[in-house]
N, C-alpha and C positions, 0 to 999 in steps of 0.2 A: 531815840527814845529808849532810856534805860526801863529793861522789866525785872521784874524780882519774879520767885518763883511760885508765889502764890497769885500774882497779877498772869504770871501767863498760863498757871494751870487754871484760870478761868478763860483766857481767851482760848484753850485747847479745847476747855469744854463748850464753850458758845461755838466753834467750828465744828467738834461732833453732833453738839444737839443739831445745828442747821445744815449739818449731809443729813442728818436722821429724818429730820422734816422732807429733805428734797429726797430721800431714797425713797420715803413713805409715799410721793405724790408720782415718782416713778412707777412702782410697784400699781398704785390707784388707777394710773394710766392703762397698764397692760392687764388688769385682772378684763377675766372676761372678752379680752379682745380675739377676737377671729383671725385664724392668720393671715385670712386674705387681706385683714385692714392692717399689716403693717407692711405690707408692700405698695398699697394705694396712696395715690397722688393727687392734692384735686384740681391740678393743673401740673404738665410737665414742665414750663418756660415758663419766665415772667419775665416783661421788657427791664426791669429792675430788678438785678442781682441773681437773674440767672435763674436755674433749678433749683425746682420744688422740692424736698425733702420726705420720704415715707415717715412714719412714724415709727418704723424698725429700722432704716438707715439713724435719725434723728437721735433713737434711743444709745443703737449701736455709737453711734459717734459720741455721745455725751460721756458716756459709762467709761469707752476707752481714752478719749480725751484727759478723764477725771485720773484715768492712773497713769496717763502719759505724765501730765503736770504734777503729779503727785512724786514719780521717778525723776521729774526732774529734783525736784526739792530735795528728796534723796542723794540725790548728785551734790546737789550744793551741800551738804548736812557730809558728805562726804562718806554715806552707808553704800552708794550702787556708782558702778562704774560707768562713764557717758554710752557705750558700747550694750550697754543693758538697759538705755531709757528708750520703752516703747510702752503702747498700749498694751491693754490687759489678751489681747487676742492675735496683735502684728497685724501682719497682712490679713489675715481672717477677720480684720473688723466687722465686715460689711459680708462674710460667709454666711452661703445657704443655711447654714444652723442657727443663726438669727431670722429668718423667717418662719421660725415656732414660737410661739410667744411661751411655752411653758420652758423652754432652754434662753429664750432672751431674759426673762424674768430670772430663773436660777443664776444667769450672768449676771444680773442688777444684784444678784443676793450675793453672789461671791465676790463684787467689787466693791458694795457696799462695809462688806468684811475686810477686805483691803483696805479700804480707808481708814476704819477703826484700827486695826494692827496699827498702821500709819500713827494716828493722830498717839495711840496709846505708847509708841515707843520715843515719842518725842522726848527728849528733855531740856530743862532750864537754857537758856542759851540759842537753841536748833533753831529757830523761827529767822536768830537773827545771822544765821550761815549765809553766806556766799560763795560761792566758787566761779571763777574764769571758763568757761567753753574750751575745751582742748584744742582748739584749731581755729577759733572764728574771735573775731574783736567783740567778745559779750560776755555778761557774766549773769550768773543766777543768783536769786533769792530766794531762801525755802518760804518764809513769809508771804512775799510775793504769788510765788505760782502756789503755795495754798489757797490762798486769794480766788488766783484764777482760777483754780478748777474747779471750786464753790461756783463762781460765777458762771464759768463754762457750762455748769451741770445745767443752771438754775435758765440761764439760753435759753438752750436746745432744750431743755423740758419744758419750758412754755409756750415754743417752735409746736413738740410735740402733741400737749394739749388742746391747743387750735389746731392742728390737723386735726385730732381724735374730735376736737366736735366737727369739724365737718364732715369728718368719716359717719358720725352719727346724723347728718342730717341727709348724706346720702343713701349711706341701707335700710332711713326710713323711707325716703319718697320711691 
C-alpha cells in the first residue's frame, strides 16, 4: 500500500484520537475506584483459560503492554535499540505501587503521554519500517505493533470494565 504524507498524517491522527478515546475509558475506570477493588478477583480460576485478572493487574498489564509494542515499532523505525524494548515500568509492572489507584492513574497519564510523543514523532514513511529481530527468525512492523497495542489496550480494558461492574455489584450487596 503506497501512502503519501497527507494520507498518513490522517491515519497518525485516527491512532491518537482512538488511544485518546481508550485512555479516556481507562482513566473512567479508575476515577473513584478504592484500592481494595483493584486487587479483587471475582473468582481466582476458571476451568477455561486459567486466572482471573484484578482490575489493577489488567490495567497494569494493558498501559505496559501499550509501551512494550509501541518500543517495539521504535525498534523497527530504528529510534531504540532491541536491548531497550520493555514495558513502561520492567519488572515493576505488576509492583505494589499499582495497587493505589491515584499512582496507577498518574501511570495511565504518563503513558498515555508516551504514546502521544510516539505517534507525534512519526514521520512520512515510519509506519511502513521493518526491522529483523537481532537473534531470532522474525521481523517487526511499526505499523503492525501500532496496531497491536491499540488492540492490546482496547482487551484488557474491556477485561477490566467487566471486572469493575462486578466489583460494583459486589461492594453493593
Amino acid at each position: 500500500m503506497s501512502t503519501t504524507p497527507s494520507t498518513m498524517s490522517r491515519e497518525i491522527a485516527d491512532y491518537k484520537a482512538l488511544f485518546a478515546e481508550r485512555f479516556a475509558e481507562v482513566e473512567e475506570l479508575l476515577t473513584d475506584l478504592p484500592a481494595e477493588a483493584l486487587l479483587w478477583k471475582p473468582f481466582d480460576q476458571s476451568p477455561w483459560k486459567g486466572p482471573c485478572g484484578s482490575i489493577g493487574w489488567l490495567t497494569a498489564h494493558a498501559v505496559s503492554s501499550t509501551v512494550y509494542l509501541l518500543r517495539r515499532a521504535e525498534y523497527a523505525v530504528g529510534r531504540r535499540e532491541w536491548a531497550d524494548v520493555d514495558g513502561d515500568e520492567g519488572r515493576d509492572e505488576f509492583g505494589p505501587a499499582n495497587h493505589d489507584p491515584a499512582y496507577l492513574l498518574a501511570r495511565v497519564q504518563r503513558v498515555h503521554a508516551y504514546v502521544n510523543d510516539f505517534l507525534d514523532a512519526l514521520q512520512p514513511g515510519d509506519l511502513d519500517a521493518m526491522r529483523a529481530h537481532p537473534a531470532r527468525p522474525r521481523e517487526f512492523s511499526a505499523r503492525r505493533d501500532l496496531i497491536h497495542a491499540l488492540d492490546h489496550l482496547a482487551q484488557h480494558l474491556g477485561h477490566a470494565q467487566l471486572t469493575r461492574q462486578l466489583w460494583a455489584l459486589h461492594s453493593a450487596g
